[in-house]
Z-matrix of the N, CA and C atoms (Angstrom, degrees):
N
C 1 1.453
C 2 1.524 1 108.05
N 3 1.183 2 121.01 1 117.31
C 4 1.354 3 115.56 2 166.41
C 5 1.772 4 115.11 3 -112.75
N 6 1.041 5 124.96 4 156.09
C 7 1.558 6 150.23 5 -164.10
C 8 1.571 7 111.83 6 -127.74
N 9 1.879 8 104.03 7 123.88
C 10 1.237 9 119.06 8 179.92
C 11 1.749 10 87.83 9 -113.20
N 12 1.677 11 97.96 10 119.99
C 13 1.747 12 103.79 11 170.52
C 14 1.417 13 99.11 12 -103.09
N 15 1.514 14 113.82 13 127.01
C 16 1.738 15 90.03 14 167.40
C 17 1.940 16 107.01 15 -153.46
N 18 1.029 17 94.55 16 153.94
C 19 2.145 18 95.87 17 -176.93
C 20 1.234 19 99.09 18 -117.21
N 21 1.616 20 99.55 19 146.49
C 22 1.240 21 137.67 20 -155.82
C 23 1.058 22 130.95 21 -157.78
N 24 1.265 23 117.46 22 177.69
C 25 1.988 24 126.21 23 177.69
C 26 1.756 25 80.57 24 -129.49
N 27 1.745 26 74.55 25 146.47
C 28 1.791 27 90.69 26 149.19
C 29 1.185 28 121.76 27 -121.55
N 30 1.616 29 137.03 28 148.32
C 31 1.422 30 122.37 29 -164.21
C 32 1.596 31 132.86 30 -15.52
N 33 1.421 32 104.51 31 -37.47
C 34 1.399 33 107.93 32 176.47
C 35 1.692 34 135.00 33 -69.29
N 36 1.439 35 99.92 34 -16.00
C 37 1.503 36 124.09 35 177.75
C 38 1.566 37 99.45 36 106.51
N 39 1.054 38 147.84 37 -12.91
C 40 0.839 39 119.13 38 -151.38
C 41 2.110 40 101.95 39 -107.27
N 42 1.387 41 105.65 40 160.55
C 43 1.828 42 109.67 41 -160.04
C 44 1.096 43 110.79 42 -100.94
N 45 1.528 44 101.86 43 145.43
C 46 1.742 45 122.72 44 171.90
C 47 1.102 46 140.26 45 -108.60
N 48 1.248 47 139.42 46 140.67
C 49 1.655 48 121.05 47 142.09
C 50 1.268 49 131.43 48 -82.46
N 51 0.984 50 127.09 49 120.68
C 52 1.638 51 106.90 50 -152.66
C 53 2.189 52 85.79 51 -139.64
N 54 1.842 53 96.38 52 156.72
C 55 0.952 54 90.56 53 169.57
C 56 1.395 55 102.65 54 -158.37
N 57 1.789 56 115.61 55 158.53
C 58 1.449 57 114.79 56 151.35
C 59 1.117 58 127.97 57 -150.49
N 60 1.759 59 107.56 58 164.16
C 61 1.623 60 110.15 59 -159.25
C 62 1.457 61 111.31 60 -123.79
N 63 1.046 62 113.70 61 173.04
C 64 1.891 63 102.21 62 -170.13
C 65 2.006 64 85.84 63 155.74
N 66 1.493 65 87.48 64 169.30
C 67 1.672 66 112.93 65 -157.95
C 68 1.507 67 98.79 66 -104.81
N 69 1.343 68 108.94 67 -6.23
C 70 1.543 69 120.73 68 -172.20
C 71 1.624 70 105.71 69 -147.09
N 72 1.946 71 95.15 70 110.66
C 73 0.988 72 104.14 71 167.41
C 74 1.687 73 138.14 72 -76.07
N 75 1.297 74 100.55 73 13.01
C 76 1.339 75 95.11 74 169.77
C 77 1.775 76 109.64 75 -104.35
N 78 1.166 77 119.76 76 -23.65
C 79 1.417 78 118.34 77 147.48
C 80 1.111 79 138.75 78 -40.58
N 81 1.290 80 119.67 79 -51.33
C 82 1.448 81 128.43 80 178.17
C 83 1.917 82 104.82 81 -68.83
N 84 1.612 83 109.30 82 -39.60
C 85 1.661 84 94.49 83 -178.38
C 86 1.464 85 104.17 84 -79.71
N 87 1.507 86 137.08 85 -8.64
C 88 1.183 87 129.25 86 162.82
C 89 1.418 88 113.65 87 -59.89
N 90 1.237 89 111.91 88 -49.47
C 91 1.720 90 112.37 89 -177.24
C 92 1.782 91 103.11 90 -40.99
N 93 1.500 92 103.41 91 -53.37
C 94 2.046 93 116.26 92 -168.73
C 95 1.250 94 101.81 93 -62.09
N 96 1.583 95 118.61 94 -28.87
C 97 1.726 96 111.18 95 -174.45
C 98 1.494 97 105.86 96 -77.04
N 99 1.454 98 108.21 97 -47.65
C 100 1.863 99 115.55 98 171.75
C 101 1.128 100 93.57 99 -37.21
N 102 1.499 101 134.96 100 -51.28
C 103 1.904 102 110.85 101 -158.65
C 104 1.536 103 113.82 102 -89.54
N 105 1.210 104 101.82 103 -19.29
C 106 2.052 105 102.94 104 167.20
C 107 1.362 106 108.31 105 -74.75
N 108 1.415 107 105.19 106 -27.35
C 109 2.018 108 93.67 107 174.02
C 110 1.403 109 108.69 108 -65.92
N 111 1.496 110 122.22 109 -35.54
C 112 1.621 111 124.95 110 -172.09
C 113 1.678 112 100.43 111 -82.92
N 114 1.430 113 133.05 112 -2.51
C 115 1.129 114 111.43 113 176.35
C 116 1.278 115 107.84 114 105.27
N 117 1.303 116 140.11 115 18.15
C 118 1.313 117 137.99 116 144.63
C 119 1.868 118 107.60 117 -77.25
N 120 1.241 119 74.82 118 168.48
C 121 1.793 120 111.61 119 -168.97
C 122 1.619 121 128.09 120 -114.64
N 123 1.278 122 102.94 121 91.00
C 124 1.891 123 95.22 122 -177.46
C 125 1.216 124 116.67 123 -67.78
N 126 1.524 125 107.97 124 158.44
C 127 1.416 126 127.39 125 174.23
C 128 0.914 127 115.50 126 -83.77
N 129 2.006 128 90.12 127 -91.00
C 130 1.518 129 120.90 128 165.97
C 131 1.329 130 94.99 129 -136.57
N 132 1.621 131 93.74 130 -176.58
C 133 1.631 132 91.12 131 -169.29
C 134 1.720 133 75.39 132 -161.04
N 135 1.332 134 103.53 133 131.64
C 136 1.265 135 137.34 134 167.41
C 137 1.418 136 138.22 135 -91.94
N 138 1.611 137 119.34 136 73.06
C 139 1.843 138 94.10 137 -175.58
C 140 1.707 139 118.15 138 -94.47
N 141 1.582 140 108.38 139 153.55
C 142 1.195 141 118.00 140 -169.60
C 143 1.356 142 96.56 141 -121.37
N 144 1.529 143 116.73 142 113.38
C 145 1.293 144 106.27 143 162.18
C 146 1.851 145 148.26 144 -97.04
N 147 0.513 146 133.75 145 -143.99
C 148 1.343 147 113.31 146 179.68
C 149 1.469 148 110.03 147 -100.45
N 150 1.050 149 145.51 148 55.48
C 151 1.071 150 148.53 149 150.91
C 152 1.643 151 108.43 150 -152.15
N 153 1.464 152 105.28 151 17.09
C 154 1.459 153 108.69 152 153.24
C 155 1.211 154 109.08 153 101.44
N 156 1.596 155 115.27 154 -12.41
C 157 1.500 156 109.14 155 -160.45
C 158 2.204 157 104.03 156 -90.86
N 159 1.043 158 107.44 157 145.91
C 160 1.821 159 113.98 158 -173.17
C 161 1.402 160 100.64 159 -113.38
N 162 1.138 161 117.98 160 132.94
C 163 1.573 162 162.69 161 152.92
C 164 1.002 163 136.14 162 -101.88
N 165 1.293 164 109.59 163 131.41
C 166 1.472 165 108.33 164 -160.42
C 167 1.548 166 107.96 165 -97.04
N 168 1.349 167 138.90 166 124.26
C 169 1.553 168 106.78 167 -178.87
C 170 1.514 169 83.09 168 -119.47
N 171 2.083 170 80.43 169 175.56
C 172 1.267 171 93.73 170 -172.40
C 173 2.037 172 126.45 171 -103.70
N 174 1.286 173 92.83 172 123.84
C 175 1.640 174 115.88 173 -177.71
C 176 1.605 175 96.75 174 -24.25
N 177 1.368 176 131.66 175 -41.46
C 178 1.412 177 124.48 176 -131.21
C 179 2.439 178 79.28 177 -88.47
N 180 1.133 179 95.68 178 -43.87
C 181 1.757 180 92.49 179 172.61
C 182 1.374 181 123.99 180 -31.17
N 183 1.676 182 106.64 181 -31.99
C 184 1.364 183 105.67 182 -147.83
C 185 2.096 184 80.92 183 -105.23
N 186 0.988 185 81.11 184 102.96
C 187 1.799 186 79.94 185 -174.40
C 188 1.875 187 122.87 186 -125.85
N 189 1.540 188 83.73 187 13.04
C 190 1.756 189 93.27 188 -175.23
C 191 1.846 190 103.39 189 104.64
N 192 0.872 191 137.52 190 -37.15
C 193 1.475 192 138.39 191 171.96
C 194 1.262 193 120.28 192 -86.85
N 195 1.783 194 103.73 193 113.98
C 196 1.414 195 107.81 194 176.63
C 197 1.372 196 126.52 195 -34.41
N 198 1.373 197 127.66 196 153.45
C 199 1.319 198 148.64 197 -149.58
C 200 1.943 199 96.60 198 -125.78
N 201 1.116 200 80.83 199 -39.21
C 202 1.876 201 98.21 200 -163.46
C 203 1.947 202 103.62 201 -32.76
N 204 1.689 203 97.23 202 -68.56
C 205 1.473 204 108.20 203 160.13
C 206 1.292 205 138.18 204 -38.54
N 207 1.258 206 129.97 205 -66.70
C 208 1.437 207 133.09 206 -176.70
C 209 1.718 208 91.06 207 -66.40
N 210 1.152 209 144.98 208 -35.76
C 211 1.123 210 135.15 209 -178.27
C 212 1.424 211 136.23 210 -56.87
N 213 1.927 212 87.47 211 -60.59
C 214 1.663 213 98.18 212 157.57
C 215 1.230 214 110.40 213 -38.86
N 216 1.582 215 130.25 214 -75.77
C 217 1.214 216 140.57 215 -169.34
C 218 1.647 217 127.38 216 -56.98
N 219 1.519 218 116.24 217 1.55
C 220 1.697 219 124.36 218 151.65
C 221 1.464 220 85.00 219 -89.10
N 222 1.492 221 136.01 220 -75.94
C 223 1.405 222 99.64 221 -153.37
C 224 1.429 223 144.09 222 -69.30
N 225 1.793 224 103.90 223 -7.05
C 226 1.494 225 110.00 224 155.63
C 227 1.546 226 105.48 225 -69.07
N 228 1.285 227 141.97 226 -12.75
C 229 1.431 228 126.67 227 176.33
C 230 1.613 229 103.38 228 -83.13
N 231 1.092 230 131.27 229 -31.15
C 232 1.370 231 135.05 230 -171.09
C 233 1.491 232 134.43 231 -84.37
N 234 2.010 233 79.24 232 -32.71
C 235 1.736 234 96.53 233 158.38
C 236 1.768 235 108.65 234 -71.15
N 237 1.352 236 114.74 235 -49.47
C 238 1.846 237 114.54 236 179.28
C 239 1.883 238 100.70 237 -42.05
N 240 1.346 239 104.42 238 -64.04
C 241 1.246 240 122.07 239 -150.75
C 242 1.759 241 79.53 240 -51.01
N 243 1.884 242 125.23 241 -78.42
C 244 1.381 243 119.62 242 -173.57
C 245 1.632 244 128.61 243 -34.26
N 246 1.301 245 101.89 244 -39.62
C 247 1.566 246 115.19 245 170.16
C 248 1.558 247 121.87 246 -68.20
N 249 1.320 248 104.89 247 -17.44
C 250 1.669 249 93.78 248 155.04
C 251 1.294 250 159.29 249 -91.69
């Protein structure tokens, strides 16, 4: 299970703590990109992965454009690259 912690505004200005969890980290930063497309506002953004360890990533990624894609497509380069 890994965990995205992250603070924010929602269109209205007003601030959150907000978080989400899921077995797939490219899911959970889709959920954070869905809310910058509607007009929320990152802070920080916190990932926790499943062996406990926290990372900080960076806000400026999460910019309204899916992640899902360019992502898949490093780890099919990384799986080729390992498989050779």
């Amino acid at each position: 299970m890994m965990f995205l912690l992250f603070s924010c505004s929602d269109p209205s200005g007003h601030y959150h703590e907000c978080s989400f969890s899921g077995f797939d980290l490219e899911v959970c930063m889709e959920s954070v990109t869905a809310l910058v497309q509607q007009g929320w506002r990152l802070y920080s953004i916190k990932l926790i992965d499943h062996d406990n360890r926290a990372s900080f990533l960076p806000i400026e990624a999460f910019d309204g454009q899916s992640l899902f894609y360019p992502i898949q497509q490093l780890q099919n380069e990384w799986e080729t690259l390992l498989s050779s």
